[in-house]
C-alpha positions as CSV (number, residue, x, y, z in Angstrom):
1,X,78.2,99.5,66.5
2,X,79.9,98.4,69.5
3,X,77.6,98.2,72.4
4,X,75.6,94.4,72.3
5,X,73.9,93.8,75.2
6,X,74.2,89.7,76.1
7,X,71.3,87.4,75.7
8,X,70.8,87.0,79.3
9,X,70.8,89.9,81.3
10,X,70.2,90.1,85.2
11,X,69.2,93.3,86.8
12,X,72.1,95.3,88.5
13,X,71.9,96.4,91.7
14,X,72.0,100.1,92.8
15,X,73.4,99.3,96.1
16,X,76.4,97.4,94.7
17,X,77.3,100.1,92.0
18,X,76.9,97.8,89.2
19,X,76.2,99.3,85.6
20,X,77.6,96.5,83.5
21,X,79.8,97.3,80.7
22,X,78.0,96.5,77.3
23,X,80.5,98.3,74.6
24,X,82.5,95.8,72.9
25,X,84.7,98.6,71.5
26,X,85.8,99.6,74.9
27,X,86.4,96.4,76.3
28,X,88.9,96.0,73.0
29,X,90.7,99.2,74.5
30,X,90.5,97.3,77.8
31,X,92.3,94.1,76.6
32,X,94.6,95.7,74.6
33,X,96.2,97.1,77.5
34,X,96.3,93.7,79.4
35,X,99.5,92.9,77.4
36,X,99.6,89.5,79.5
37,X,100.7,85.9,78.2
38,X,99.9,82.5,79.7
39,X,102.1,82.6,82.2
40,X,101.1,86.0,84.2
41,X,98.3,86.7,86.1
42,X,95.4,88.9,85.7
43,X,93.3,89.9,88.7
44,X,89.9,91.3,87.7
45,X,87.6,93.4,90.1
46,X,84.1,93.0,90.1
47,X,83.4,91.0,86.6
48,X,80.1,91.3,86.9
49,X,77.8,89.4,84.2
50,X,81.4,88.2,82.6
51,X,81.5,90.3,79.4
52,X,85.4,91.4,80.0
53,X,86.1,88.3,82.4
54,X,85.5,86.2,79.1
55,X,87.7,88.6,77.0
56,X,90.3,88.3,79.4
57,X,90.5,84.6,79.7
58,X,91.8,84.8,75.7
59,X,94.9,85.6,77.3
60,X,95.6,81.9,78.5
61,X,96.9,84.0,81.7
62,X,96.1,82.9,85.3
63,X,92.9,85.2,86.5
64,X,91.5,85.5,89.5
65,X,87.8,87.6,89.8
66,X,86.5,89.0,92.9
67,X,83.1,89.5,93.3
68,X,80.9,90.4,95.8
69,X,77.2,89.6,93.9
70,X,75.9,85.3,94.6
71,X,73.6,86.3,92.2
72,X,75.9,86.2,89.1
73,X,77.4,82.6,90.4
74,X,75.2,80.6,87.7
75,X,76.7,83.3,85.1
76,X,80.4,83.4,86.0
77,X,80.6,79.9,87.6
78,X,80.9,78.6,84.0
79,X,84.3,80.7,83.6
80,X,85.8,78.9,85.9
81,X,88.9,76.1,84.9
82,X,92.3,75.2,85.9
83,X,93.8,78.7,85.5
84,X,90.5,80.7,86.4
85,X,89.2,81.4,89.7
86,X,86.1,83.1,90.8
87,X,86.1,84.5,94.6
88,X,83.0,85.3,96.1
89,X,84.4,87.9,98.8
90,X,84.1,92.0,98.8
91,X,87.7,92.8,97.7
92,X,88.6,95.7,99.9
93,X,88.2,93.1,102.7
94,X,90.6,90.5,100.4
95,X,94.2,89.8,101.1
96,X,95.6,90.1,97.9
97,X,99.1,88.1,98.4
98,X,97.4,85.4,100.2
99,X,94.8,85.1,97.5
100,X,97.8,84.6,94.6
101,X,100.7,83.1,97.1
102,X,100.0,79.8,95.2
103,X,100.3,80.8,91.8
104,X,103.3,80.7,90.5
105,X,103.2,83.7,87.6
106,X,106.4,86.1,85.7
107,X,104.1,89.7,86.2
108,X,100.7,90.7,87.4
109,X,97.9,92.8,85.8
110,X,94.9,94.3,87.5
111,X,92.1,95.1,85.5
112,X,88.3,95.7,86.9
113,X,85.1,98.4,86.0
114,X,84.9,100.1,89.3
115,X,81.8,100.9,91.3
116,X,82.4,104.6,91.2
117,X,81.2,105.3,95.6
118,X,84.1,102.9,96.3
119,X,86.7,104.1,93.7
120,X,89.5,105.8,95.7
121,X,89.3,103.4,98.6
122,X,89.7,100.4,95.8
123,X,92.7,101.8,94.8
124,X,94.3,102.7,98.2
125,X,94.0,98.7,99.0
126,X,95.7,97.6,96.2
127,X,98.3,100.2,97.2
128,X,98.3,99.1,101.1
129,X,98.4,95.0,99.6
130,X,102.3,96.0,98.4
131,X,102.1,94.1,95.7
132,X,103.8,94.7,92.4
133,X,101.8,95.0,89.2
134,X,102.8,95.5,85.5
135,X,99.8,97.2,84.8
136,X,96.6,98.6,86.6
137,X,93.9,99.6,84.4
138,X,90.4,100.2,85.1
139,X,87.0,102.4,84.9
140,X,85.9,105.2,87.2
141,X,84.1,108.2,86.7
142,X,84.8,110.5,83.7
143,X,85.1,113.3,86.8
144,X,87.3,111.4,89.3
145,X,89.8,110.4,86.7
146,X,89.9,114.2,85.6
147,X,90.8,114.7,89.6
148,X,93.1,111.9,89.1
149,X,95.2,113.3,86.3
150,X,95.0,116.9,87.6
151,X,97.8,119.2,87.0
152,X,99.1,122.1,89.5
153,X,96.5,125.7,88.9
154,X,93.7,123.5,87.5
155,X,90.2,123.4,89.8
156,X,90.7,119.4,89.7
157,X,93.6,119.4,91.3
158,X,93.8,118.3,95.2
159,X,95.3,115.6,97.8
160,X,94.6,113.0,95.7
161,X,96.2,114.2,92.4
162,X,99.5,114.2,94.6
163,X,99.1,111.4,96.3
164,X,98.1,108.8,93.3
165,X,101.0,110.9,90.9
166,X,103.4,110.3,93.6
167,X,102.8,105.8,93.2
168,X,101.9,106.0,89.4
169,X,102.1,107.6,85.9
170,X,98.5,107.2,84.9
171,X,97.7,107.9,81.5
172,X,93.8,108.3,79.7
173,X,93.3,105.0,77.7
174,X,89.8,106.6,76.6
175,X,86.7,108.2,77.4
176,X,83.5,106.2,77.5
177,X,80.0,107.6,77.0
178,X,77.3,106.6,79.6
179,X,75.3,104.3,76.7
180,X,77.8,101.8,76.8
181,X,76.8,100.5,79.8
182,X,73.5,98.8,81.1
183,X,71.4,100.2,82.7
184,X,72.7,103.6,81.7
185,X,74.5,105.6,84.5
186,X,74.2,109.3,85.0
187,X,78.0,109.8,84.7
188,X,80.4,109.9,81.4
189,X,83.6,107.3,82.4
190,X,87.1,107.2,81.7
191,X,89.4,104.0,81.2
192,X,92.8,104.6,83.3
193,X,96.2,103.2,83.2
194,X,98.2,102.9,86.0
195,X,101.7,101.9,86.1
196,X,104.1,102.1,89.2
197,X,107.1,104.3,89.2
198,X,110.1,104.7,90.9
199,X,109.2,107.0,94.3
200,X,110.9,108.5,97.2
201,X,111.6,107.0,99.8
202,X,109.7,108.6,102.4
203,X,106.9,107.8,105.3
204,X,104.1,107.0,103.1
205,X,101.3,107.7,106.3
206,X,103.1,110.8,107.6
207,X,103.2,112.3,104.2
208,X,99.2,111.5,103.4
209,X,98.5,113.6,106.7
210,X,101.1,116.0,105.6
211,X,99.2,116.6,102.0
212,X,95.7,116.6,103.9
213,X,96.8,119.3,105.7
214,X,98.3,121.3,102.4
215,X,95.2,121.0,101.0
216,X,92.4,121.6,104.3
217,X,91.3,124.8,102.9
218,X,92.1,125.2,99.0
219,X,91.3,129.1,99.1
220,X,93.9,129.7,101.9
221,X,97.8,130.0,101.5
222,X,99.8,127.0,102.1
223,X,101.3,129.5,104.9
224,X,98.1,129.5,106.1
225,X,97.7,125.5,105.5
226,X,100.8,124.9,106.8
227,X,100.8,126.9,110.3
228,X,101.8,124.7,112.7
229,X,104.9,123.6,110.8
230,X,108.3,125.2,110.5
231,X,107.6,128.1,107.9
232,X,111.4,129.2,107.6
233,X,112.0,125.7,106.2
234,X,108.9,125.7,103.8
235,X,110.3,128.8,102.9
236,X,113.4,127.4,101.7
237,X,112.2,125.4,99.4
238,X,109.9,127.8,97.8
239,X,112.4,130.2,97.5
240,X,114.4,127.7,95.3
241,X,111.8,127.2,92.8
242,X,110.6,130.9,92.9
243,X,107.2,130.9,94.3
244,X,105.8,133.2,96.7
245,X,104.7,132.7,100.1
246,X,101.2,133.6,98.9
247,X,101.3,130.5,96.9
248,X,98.6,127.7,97.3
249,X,99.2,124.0,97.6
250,X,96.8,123.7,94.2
251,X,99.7,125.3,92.3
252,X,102.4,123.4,93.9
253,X,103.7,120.0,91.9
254,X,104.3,116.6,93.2
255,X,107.9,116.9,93.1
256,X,107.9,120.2,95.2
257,X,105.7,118.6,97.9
258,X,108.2,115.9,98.6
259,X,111.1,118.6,99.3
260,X,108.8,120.7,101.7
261,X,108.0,116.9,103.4
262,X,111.6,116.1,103.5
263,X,113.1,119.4,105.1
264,X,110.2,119.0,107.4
265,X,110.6,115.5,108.2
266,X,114.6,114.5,107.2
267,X,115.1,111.0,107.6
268,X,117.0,110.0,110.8
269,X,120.0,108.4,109.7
């Protein structure tokens, strides 16, 4: 069996999202992806009680840990040495390339078990910090990573689907069943990888608003969505890859919402 809970165990907190990962078979999957050597750098979000933290300092990589809980400083304080660092700050208030300007490291990996209220707007500030990673993998919730990975005429697929495909192939590592965690959650999990692709080059905010707009109503038309905007030129596009102008934007791809953004919003040479 794979789930061994540790001798000492604090309680988690509700209000802090923490369910601590217990499963020793998943944290392999975990570190097996974290294909770091001694001279990268791992950044972990939210160790917690230390199970993976301890994992992860195998790699003889730098790692920095964020976490938000004083109560787990007796527990994770021990981790600490020369090339691991523990910072007690909420890390969608951190700045990520001031934190690591002083480490002087060949690639960066990103690794953390999510609390799953604060999941999306975790991963938008590691997208906002610009910082380039080798890998990003971490747990969320079995039905946000469904949402995540969503393909064009499926009920998962919105805003964010676009928006996440458009910085990152992300690829399911595993599932994970709710008993491999303590306490036990009311949600099933998912282990994500996230690696960064080459993009278009495009205003990143104007496009967001653009996509939120796409999808305001999913039962409407994107004609419908899309009213204010310059229909002739949607038009064109559509017409290109055959679709109707009944069409949705939950049947339209990544790759087609970037031509509709960029005959709507060419780039002034």
């Amino acid at each position: 069996m794979g789930i061994k809970p540790p001798k000492f165990f604090m309680k988690a907190k509700k209000s802090l999202g923490q369910n601590f990962l217990v499963d020793n078979n998943i944290i392999d999957k975990i570190i097996n992806e974290i294909t770091s050597d001694s001279n990268d750098l791992i950044v972990e979000i939210g160790p917690g009680m230390g199970a993976l933290t301890k994992r992860l300092k195998s790699r003889k990589s730098y790692l920095i840990a964020y976490e938000v809980d004083r109560d787990l400083e007796d527990i994770l304080s021990k981790l600490e040495d020369s090339k691991t660092r523990i910072l007690w700050q909420d890390f969608l208030k951190s700045n990520i390339l001031e934190d690591i300007k002083d480490i002087k490291y060949n690639k960066l990996f990103i690794v953390g078990n999510l609390p799953y209220y604060i999941t999306t707007p975790i991963i938008e500030h590691i997208i906002d910090s610009n910082i380039n990673f080798e890998k990003l993998v971490i747990m969320v919730q079995k039905e946000v990573a469904d949402r995540f990975l969503a393909n064009p005429k499926t009920k998962e697929y919105g805003y964010i689907s676009v928006l996440l495909q458009y910085y990152f192939d992300i690829k399911r590592v595993c599932n994970v069943s709710k008993y491999s965690f303590n306490p036990v959650p009311k949600v099933e999990s998912t282990v994500l990888l996230f690696i960064e692709k080459e993009r278009a080059d495009i205003d990143v905010e104007k496009y967001k608003e653009f996509l939120k707009i796409a999808f305001r109503q999913k039962r409407k038309t994107l004609k419908n969505n899309l009213s204010k905007f310059d229909w002739d030129k949607v038009k064109l596009v559509l017409d290109k890859h055959n679709l109707s102008e009944s069409v949705r934007a939950e049947e339209i791809n990544g790759d087609i919402f970037i031509e509709i953004f960029n005959i709507l919003f060419p780039v002034k040479k």
